[in-house]
N, C-alpha and C positions, 0 to 999 in steps of 0.2 A: 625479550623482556616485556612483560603485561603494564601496559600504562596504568595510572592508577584514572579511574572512574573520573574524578576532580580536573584533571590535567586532559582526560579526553573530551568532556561538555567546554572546557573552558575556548578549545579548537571552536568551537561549532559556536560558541558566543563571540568569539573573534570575528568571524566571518557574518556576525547580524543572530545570529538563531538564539530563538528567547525560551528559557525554558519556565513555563508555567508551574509545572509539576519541580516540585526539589528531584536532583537527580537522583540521590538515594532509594525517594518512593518510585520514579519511572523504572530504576532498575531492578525494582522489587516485582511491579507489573511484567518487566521484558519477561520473565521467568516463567509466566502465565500463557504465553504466546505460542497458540498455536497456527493461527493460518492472519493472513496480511488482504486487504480489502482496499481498492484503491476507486476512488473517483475518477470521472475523465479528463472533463471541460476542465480548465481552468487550476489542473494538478498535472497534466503530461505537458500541457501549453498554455498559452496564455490566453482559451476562451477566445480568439478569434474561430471566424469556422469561414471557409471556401462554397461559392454558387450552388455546390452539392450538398453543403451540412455536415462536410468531413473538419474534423480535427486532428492535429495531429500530433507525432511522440517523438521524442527523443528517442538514440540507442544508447545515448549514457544512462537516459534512466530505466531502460531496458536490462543493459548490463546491471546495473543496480538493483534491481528487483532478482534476477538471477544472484549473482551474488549472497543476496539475502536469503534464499530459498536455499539452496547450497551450504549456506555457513549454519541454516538451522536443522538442515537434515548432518551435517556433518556430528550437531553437536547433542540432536536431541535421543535416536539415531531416528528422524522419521520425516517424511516428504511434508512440509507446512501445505494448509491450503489456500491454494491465490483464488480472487474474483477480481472484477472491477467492475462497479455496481453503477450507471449512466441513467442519467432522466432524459435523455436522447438517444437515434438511433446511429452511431456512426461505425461505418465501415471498419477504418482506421482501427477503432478499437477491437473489432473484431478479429481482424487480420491479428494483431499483436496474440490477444489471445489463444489463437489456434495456435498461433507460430511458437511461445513459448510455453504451451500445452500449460495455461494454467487452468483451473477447475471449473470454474464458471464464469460467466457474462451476463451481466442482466443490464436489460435496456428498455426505455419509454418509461423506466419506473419516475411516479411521480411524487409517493411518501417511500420513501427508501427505508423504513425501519419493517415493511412489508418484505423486502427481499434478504436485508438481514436475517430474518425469524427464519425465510426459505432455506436459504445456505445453513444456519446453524442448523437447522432440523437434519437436514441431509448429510451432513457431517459429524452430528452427535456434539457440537458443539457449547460451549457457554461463551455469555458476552464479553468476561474477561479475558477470556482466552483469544479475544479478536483484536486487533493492531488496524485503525483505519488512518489511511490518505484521504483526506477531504480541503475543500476552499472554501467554500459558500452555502448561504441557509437552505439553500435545497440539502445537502448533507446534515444537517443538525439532529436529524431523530434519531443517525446511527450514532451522529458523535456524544450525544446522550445515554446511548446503552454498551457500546463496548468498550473497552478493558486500558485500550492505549490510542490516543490520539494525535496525528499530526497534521498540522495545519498548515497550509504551502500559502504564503504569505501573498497579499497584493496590497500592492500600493495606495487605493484610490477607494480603501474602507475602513479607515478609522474607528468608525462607531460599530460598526461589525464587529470586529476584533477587539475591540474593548466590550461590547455584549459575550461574546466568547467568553472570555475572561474569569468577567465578571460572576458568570453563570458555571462555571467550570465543564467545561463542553471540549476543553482542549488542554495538553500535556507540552507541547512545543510546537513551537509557531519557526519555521522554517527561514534563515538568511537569505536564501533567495526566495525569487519570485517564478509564478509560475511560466515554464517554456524557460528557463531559465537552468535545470539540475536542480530543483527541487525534490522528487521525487530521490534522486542521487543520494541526496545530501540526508534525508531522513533515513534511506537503506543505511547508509554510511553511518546514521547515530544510533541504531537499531543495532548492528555489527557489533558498534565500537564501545556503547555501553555494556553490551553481551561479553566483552572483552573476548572477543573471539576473529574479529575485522583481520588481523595479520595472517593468522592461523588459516583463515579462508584464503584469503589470496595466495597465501603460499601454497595450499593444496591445489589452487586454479590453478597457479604455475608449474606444479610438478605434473598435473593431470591425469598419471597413473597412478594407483589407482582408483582412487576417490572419487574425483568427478567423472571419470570413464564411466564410474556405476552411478554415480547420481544424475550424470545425462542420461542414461538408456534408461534407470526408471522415471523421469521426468518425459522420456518421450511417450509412453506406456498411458500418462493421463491424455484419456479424450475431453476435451472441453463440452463444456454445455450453456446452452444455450436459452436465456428463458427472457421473456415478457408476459405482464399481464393481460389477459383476453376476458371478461366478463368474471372480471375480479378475482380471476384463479392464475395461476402459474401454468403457462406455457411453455416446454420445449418447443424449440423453433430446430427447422434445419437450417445453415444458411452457406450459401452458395459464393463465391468471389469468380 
């Protein structure tokens, strides 16, 4: 049985998660969504970083990002495209990247609405059609131009989040905190307003033959690799 829209946001408000945008119009946007862009710092963790500058990810929200990719090739019928767009260099994210062969990686970016413009070009893209994970005013140019916004909540920025707001930069602001299943929890309301969350899990669970063929062409994508170098976009190779 397909939950009714009301009764799936009202879960995600139980649990802290604020939705900005009425859910009717977010689910009017979900529709639009072709590929998902996710930030690093302070959206996979909680923006601590390690003597080397690494941060790092959860596999729940790992699994959660697949999940999501899955449930929109199962429904659209077509592979969504993943980035995750860093004003640092971290390993970490790299690694994730290869490993679930999402499409691109950009890093050192310092006005992020510059690699935005990159990925849409290269994908034929529009800004509505892009769903971003952001925290912090380093992301705000993207959260200014594309289509669906979610905000992974921290504790100790009040006037932030009320600037958000206020300026309409943001569709839902996340129950938890980042390093926390935040990233989880937005895949999850992404799913579940698409009213499609069961229907995916249960084809993860049968695994033939649906995911059989959405993992082998999910392996097929080579990631790439970019930073700015004398203000153009660079493919990088990079090595682990």
């Amino acid at each position: 049985m397909t939950q009714a829209i009301s009764d799936i946001a009202q879960i995600f408000c139980a649990q802290g998660g604020e939705f900005i945008t009425s859910t009717a119009l977010f689910s009017e946007k979900l529709k639009k969504i072709k590929a998902f862009i996710f930030d690093w710092d302070g959206v996979f963790n909680d923006g601590t970083k390690n003597e080397q500058g690494t941060s790092n990810f959860s596999e729940v929200d790992s699994m959660g990002i697949n999940l999501l990719r899955f449930g929109w090739w199962l429904h659209t019928p077509e592979m969504p495209y993943t980035a995750v767009i860093s004003g640092e260099r971290n390993v970490t994210s790299f690694q994730l990247v290869q490993r679930e062969h999402y499409n691109s990686c950009y890093f050192r970016i310092k006005h992020k609405i510059a690699a935005l413009e990159h990925f849409m070009n290269i994908y034929d893209l529009k800004p509505e059609q892009v769903a971003f994970f952001f925290d912090d005013a380093l992301d705000l140019s993207i959260a200014e131009k594309c289509g669906l916004r979610i905000m992974v909540r921290h504790q100790g920025n009040p006037l932030f989040r009320q600037y958000v707001i206020e300026n309409g930069l943001v569709d839902y602001i996340t129950g938890q905190v980042g390093g926390a299943f935040a990233v989880r929890e937005g895949c999850e309301l992404l799913l579940g307003l698409r009213q499609i969350h069961d229907h995916t899990i249960t084809k993860r669970l049968d695994f033939y033959p649906e995911y059989d063929q959405y993992l082998s062409e999910r392996q097929l994508i080579e990631s790439s690799f970019y930073t700015l170098a004398a203000g153009k976009f660079e493919l990088q190779n990079i090595f682990f």
